[in-house]
C-alpha positions as CSV (number, residue, x, y, z in Angstrom):
1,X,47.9,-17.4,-0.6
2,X,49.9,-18.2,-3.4
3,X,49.2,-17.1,-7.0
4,X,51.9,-16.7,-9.4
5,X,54.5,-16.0,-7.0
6,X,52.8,-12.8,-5.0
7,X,53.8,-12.3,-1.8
8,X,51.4,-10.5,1.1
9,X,51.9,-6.8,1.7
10,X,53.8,-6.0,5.1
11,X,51.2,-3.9,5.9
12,X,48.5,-5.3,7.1
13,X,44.7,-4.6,6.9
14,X,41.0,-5.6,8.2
15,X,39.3,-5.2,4.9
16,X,37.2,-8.2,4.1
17,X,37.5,-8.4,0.5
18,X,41.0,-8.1,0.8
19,X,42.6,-11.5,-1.1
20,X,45.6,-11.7,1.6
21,X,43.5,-10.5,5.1
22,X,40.3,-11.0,4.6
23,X,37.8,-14.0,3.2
24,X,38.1,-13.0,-0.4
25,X,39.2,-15.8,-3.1
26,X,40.2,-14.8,-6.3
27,X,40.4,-17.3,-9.5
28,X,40.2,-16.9,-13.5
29,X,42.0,-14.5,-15.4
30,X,44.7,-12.0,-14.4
31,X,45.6,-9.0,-15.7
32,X,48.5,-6.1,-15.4
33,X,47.4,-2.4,-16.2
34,X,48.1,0.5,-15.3
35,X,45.6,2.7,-12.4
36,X,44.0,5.5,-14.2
37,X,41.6,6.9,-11.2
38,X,41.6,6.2,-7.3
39,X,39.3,8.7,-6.9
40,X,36.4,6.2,-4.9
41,X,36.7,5.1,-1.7
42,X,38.5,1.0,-1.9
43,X,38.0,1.2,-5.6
44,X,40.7,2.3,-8.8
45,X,40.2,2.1,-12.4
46,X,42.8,-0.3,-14.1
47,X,42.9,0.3,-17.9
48,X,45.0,-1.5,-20.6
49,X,45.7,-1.6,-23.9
50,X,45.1,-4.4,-26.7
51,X,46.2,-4.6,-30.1
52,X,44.7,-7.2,-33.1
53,X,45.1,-7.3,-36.3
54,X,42.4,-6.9,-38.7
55,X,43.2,-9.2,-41.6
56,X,40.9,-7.6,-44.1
57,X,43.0,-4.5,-44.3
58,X,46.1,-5.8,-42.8
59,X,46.9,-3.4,-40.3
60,X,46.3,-3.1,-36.3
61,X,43.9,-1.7,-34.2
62,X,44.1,-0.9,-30.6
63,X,41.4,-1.4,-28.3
64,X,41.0,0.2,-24.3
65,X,39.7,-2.1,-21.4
66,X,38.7,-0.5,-18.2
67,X,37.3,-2.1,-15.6
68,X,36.9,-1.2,-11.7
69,X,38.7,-3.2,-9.5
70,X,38.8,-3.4,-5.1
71,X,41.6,-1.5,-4.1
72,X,42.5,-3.3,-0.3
73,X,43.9,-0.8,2.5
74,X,47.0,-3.0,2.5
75,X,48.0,-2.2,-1.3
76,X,46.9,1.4,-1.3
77,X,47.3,1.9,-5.6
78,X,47.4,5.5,-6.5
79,X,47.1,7.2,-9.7
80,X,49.7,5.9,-12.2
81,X,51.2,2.9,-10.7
82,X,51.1,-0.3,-12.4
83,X,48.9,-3.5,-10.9
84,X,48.1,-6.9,-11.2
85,X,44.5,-7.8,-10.5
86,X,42.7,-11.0,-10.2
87,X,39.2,-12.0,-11.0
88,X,36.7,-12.7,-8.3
89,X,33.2,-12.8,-7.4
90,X,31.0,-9.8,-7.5
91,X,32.2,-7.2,-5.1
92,X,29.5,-4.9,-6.1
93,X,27.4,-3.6,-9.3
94,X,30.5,-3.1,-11.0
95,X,33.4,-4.3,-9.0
96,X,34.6,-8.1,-10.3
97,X,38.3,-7.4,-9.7
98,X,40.8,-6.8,-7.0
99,X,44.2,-5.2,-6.5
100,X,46.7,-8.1,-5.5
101,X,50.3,-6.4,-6.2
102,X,51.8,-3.1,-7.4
103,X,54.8,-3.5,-9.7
């Protein structure tokens, strides 16, 4: 797989949505953010921060995303460490996201 110059893990895993192991294809958008809670099993919440500009007051506004993103055995992101994740197909009710590389 090659997507913006990510390489595989070493490690290897036998998780099936895993991008680089298993059957999983990614596409869209990508996004780097920052893992806020690993707390579920294969799963971590990646949050980021936005800012925009409101022009009818001229000033800024910052804005949160969150979203849930697949966390594959081979990656392993814990609490605090920064990722890049990919868009996919629905992993689960929530889930449309998955870890490809810690920074």
């Amino acid at each position: 797989m090659q997507y913006k110059d990510l390489v595989a893990p070493e490690k290897a895993c036998e998780d099936k949505h895993c991008p680089y192991h298993g059957d999983l294809r990614i596409h869209g958008r990508s996004f780097e953010g920052v893992v806020t809670s690993s707390k579920v099993f294969r799963t971590v919440t990646v949050s980021w921060e936005r800012i925009r500009k409101l022009e009818k007051y001229e000033r800024f506004i910052r804005n949160k995303t969150k979203v849930l993103a697949h966390n594959p055995d081979c990656i392993n992101a814990k609490l605090g460490d920064k990722v890049v994740i990919y868009e996919t197909r629905p992993i689960s009710r929530w889930k449309r996201f998955v870890v490809v590389a810690k920074e």
